[in-house]
C-alpha positions as YAML, in Angstrom:
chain: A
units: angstrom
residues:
- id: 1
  name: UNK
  ca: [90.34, -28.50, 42.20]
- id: 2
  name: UNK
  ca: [92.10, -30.00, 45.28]
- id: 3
  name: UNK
  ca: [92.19, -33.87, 45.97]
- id: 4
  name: UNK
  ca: [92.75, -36.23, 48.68]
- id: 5
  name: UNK
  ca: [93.37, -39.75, 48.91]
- id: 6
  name: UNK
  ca: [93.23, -39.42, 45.10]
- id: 7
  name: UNK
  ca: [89.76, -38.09, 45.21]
- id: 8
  name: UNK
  ca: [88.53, -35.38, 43.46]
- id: 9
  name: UNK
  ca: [87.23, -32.18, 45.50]
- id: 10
  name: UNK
  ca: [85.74, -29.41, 44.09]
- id: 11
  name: UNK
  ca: [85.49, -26.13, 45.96]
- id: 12
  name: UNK
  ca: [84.74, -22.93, 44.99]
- id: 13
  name: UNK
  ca: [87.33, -19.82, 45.27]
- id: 14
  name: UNK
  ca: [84.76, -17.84, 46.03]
- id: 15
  name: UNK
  ca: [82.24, -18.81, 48.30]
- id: 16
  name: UNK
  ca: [78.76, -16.24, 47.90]
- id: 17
  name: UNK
  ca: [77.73, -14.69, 51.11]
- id: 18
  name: UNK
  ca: [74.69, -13.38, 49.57]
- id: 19
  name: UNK
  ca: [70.65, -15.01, 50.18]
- id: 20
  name: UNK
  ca: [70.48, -18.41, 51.18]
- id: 21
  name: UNK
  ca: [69.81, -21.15, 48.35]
- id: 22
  name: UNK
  ca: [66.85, -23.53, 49.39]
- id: 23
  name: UNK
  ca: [66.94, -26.88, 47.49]
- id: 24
  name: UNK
  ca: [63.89, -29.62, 47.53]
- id: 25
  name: UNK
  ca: [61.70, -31.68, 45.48]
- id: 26
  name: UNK
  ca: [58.91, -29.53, 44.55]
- id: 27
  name: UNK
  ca: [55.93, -31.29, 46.41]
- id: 28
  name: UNK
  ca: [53.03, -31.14, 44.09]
- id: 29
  name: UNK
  ca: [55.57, -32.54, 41.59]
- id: 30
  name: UNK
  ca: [55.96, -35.71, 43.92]
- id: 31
  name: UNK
  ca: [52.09, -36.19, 44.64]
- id: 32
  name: UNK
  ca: [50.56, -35.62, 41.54]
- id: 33
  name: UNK
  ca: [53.06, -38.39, 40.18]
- id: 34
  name: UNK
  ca: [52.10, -40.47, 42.76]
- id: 35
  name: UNK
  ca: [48.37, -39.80, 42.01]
- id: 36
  name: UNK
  ca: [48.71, -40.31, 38.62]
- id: 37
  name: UNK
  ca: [50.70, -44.11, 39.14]
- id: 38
  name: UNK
  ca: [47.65, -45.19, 41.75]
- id: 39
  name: UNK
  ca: [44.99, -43.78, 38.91]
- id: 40
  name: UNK
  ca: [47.11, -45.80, 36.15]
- id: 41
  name: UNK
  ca: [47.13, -48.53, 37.98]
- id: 42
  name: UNK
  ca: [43.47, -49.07, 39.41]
- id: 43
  name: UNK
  ca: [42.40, -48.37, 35.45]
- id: 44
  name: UNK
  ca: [44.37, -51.94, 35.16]
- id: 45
  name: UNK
  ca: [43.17, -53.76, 38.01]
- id: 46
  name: UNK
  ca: [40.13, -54.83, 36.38]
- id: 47
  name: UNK
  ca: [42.05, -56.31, 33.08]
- id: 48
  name: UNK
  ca: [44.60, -58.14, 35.09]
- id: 49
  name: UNK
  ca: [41.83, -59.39, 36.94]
- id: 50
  name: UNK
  ca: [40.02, -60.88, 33.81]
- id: 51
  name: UNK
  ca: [42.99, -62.10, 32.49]
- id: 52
  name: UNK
  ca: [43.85, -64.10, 35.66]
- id: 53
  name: UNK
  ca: [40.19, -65.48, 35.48]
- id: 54
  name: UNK
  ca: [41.00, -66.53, 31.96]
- id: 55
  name: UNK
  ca: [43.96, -68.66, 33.06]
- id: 56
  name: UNK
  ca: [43.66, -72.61, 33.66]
- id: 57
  name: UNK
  ca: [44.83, -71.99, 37.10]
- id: 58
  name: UNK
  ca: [45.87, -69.02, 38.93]
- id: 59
  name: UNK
  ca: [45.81, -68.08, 42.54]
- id: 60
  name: UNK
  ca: [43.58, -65.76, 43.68]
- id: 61
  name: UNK
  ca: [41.01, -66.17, 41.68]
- id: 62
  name: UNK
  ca: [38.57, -65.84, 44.63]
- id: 63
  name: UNK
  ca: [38.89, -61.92, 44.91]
- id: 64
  name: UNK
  ca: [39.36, -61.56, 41.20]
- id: 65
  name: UNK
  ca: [36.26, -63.44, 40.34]
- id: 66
  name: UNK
  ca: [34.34, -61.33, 43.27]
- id: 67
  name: UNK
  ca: [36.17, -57.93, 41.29]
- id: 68
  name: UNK
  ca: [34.65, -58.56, 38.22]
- id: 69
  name: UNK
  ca: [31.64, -59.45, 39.36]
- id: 70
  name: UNK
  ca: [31.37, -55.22, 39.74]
- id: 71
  name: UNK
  ca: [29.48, -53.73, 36.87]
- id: 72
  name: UNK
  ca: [31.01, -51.53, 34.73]
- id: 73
  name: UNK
  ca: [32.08, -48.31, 34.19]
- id: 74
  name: UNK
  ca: [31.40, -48.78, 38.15]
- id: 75
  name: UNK
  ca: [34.24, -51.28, 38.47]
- id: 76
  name: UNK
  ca: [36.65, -49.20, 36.74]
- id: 77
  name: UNK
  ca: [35.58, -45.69, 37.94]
- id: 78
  name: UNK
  ca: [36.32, -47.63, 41.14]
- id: 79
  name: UNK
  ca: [39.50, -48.67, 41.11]
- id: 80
  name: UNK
  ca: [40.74, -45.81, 39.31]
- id: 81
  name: UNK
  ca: [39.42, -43.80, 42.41]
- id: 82
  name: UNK
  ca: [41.23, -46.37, 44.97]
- id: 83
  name: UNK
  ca: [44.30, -46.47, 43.05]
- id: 84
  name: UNK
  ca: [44.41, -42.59, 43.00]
- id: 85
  name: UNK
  ca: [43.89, -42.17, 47.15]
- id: 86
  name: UNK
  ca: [46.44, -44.69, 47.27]
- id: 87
  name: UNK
  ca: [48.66, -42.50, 45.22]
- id: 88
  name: UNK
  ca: [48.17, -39.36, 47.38]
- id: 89
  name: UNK
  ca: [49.02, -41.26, 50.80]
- id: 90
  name: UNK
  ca: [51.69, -42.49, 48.47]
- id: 91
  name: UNK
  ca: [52.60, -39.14, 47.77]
- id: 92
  name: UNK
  ca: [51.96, -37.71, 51.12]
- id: 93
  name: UNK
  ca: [54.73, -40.40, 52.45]
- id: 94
  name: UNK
  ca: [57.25, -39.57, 49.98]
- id: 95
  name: UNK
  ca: [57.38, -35.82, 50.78]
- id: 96
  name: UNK
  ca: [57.62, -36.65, 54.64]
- id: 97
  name: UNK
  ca: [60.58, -38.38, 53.54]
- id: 98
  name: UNK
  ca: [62.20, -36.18, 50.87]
- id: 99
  name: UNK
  ca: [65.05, -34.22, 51.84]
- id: 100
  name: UNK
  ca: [65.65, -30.91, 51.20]
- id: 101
  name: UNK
  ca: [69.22, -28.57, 52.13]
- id: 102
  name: UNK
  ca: [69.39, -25.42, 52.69]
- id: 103
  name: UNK
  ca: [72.86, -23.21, 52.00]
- id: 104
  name: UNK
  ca: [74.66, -20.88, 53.07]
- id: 105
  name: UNK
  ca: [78.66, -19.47, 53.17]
- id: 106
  name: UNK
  ca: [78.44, -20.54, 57.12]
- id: 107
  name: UNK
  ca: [76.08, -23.09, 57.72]
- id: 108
  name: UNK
  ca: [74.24, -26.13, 55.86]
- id: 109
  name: UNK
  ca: [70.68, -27.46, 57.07]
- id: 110
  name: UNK
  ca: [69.51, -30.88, 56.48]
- id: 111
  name: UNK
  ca: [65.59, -31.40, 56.58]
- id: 112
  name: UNK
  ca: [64.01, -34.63, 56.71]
- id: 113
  name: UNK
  ca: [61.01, -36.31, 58.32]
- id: 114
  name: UNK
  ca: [60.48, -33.03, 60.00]
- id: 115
  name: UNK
  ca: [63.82, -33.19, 61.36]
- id: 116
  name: UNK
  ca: [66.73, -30.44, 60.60]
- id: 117
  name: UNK
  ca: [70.21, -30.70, 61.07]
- id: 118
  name: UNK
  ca: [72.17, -27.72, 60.82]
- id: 119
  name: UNK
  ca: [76.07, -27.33, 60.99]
- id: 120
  name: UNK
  ca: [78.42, -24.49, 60.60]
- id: 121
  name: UNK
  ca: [80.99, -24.82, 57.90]
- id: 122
  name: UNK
  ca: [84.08, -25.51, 60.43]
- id: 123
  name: UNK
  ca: [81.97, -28.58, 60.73]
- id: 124
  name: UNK
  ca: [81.77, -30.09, 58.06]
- id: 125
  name: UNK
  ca: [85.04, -30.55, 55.92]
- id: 126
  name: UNK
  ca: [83.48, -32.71, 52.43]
- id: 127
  name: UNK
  ca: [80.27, -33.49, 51.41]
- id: 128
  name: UNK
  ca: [79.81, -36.48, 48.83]
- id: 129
  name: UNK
  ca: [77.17, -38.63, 47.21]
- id: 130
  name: UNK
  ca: [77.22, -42.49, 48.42]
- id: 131
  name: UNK
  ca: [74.54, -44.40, 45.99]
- id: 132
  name: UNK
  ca: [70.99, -42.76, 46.81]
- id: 133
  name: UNK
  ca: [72.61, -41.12, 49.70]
- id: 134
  name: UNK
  ca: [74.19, -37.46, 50.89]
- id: 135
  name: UNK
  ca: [76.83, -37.68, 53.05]
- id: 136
  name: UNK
  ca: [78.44, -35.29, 55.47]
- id: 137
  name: UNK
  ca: [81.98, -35.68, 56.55]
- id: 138
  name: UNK
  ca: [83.75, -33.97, 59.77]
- id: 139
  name: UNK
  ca: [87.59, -32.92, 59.61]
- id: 140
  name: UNK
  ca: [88.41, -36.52, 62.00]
- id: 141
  name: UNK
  ca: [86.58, -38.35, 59.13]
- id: 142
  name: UNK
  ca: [83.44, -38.93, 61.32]
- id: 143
  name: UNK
  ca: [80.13, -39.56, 59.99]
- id: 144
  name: UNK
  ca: [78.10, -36.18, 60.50]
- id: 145
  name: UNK
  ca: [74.84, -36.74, 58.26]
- id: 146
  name: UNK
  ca: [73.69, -39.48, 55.60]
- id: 147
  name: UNK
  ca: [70.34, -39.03, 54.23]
- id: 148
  name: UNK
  ca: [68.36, -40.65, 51.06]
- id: 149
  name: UNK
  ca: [68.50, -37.78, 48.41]
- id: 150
  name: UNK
  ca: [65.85, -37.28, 45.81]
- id: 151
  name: UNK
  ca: [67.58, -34.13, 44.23]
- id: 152
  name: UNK
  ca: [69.57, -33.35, 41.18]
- id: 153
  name: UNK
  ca: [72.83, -34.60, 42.46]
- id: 154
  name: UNK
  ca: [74.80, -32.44, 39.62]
- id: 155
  name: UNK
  ca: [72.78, -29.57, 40.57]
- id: 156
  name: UNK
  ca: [73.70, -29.64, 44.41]
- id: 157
  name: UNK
  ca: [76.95, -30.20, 43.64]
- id: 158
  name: UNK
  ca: [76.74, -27.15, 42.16]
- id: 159
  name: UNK
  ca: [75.05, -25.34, 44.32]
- id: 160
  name: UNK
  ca: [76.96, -26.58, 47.29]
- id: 161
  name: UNK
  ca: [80.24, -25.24, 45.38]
- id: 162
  name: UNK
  ca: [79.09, -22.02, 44.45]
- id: 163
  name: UNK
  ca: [78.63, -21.07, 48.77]
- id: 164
  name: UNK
  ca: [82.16, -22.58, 49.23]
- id: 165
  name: UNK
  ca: [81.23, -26.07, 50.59]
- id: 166
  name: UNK
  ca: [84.08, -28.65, 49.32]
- id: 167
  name: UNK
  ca: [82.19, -31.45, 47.68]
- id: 168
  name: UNK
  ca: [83.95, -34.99, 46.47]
- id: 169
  name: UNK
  ca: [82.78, -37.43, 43.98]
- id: 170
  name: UNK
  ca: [83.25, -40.24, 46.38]
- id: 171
  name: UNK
  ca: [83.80, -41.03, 49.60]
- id: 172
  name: UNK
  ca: [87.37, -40.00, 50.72]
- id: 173
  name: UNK
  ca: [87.42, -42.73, 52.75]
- id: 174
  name: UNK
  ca: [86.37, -45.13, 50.48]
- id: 175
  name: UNK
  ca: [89.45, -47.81, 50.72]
- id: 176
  name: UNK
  ca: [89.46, -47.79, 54.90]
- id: 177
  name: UNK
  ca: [86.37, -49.47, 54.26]
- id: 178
  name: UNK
  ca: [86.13, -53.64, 55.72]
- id: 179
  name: UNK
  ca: [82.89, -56.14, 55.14]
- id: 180
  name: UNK
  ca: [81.72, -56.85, 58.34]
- id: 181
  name: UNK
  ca: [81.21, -60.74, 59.56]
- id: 182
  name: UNK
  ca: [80.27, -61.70, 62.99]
- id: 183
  name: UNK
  ca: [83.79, -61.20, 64.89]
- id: 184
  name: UNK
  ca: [85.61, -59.02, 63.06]
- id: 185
  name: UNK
  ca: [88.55, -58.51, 64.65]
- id: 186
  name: UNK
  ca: [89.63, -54.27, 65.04]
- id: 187
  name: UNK
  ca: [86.62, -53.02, 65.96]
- id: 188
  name: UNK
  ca: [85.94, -51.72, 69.36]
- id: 189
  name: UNK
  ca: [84.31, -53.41, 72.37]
- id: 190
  name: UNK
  ca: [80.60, -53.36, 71.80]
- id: 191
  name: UNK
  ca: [80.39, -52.91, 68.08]
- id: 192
  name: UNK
  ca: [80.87, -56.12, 67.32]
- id: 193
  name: UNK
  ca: [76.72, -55.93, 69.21]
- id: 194
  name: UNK
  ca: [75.59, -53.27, 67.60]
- id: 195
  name: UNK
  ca: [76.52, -54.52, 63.83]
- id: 196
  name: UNK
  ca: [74.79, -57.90, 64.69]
- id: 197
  name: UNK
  ca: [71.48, -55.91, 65.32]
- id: 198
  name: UNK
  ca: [71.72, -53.91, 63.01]
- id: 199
  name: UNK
  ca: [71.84, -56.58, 60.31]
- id: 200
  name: UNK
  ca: [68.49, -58.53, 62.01]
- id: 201
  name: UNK
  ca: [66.99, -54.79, 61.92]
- id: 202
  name: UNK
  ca: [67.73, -54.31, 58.23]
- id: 203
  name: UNK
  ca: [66.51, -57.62, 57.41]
- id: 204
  name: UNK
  ca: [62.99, -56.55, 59.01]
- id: 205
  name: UNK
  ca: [60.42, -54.67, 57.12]
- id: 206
  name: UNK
  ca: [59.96, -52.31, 60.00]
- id: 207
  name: UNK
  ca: [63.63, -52.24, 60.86]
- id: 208
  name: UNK
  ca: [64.43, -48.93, 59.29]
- id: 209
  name: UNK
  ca: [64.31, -46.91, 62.31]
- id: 210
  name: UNK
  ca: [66.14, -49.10, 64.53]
- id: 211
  name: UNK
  ca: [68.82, -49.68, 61.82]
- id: 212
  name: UNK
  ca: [69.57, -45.28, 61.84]
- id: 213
  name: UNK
  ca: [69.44, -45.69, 65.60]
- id: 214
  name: UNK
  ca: [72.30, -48.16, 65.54]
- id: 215
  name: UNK
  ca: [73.97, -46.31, 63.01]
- id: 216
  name: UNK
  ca: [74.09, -43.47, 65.81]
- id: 217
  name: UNK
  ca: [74.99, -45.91, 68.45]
- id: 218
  name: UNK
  ca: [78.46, -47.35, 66.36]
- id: 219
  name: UNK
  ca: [79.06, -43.93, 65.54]
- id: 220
  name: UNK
  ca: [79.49, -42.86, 69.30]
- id: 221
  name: UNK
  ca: [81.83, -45.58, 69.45]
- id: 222
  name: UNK
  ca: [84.16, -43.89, 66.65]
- id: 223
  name: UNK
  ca: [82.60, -46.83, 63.75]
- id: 224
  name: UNK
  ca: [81.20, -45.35, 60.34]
- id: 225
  name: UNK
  ca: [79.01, -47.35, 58.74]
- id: 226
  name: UNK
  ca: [78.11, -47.84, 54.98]
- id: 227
  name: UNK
  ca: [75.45, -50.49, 53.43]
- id: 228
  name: UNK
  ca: [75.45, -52.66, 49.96]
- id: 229
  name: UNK
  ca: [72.19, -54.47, 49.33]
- id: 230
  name: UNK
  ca: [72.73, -56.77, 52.59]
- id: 231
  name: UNK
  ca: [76.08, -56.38, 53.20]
- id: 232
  name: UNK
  ca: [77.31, -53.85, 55.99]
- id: 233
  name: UNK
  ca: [80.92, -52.21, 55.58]
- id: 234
  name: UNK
  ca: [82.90, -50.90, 58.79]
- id: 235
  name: UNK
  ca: [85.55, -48.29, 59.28]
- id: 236
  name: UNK
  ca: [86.83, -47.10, 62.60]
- id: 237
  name: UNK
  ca: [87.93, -43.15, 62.62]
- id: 238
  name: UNK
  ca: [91.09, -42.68, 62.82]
- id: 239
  name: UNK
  ca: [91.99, -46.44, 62.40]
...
């Protein structure tokens, strides 16, 4: 075990060179939960909906009243059915946006929302976990990859280890890190900008895409970028 800055790394002595190890959630696993959540919760749709008729006053009682006016086992055979399609485009969704890595001694790939990032190990110099999220660290420090992870964390840890990767149990750069208010001083011309709309596209619904496209944009200008709830922390590489 090595550390630096007082964190932990773990790196294997010796890395395999043998097959490649593919790691992702399996995706009937993901879909047939999702299924079965939509089924469960069409088979209660009907209840709630009496029980909201049976209150004083409740909102919605329009559609609920119109629900139960559905004979049964129709009504329930019904939203079972509804609940379960909704499951399966759930389901459908989630593995578009599960991740899964794929290792080897010389180079990691990244797969996500039928995108792949690969990099060779010189690279990448730690790997960590950041809340929900994998992160990918070059030698300056610079942000290389952060994607949501779904996976065993323990398990790629493992895995990463075993083909030589170096992986930390937090962020190395953890303490550079500064809350960012509108003018912050230290930061470089123009990212002052970018953080401003990046926090009115993370307050939007639909923002998600323009948020990782920002993210991109700061970290062209030498700023990593890490999120708490609604809160944005800054670092500048090298600073």
């Amino acid at each position: 075990m090595e550390e630096a800055g007082n964190v932990p790394l773990h790196k294997s002595p010796a890395p395999r060179t043998d097959q490649a190890a593919e790691l992702s959630e399996p995706a009937w696993v993901v879909v047939l939960v999702c299924v079965a959540c939509g089924a469960v919760a069409g088979a209660l749709l009907p209840f709630l909906a009496r029980l909201l008729l049976s209150l004083p006053w409740a909102p919605l009682k329009g559609p609920a009243d119109l629900l139960t006016s559905v004979p049964e086992p129709a009504l329930t055979l019904g939203t079972v059915a509804v609940g379960g399609l909704g499951g399966l485009l759930l389901g459908f969704t989630a593995v578009h946006e599960s991740l899964s890595v794929r290792v080897t001694a010389t180079h990691l790939a990244l797969t996500i929302r039928d995108r792949t990032q690969e990099f060779p190990r010189e690279r990448i110099d730690v790997l960590f976990r950041d809340g929900k999220q994998l992160v990918a660290l070059a030698p300056s420090g610079l942000e290389l990859a952060r994607e949501p992870c779904g996976l065993p964390w323990r398990r790629l840890a493992d895995t990463l280890t075993a083909y030589g990767w170096t992986w930390a149990e937090q962020d190395p750069y953890q303490a550079d890190f500064r809350r960012w208010v509108p003018g912050t001083p230290g930061l470089p011309p123009g990212a002052d900008a970018l953080l401003r709309a990046r926090a009115r596209a993370r307050a939007r619904k639909d923002g998600g895409a323009d948020a990782r496209e920002l993210r991109g944009e700061l970290l062209r200008l030498g700023v990593v970028v890490r999120d708490e709830d609604e809160r944005q922390y800054w670092r500048v590489v090298g600073g």
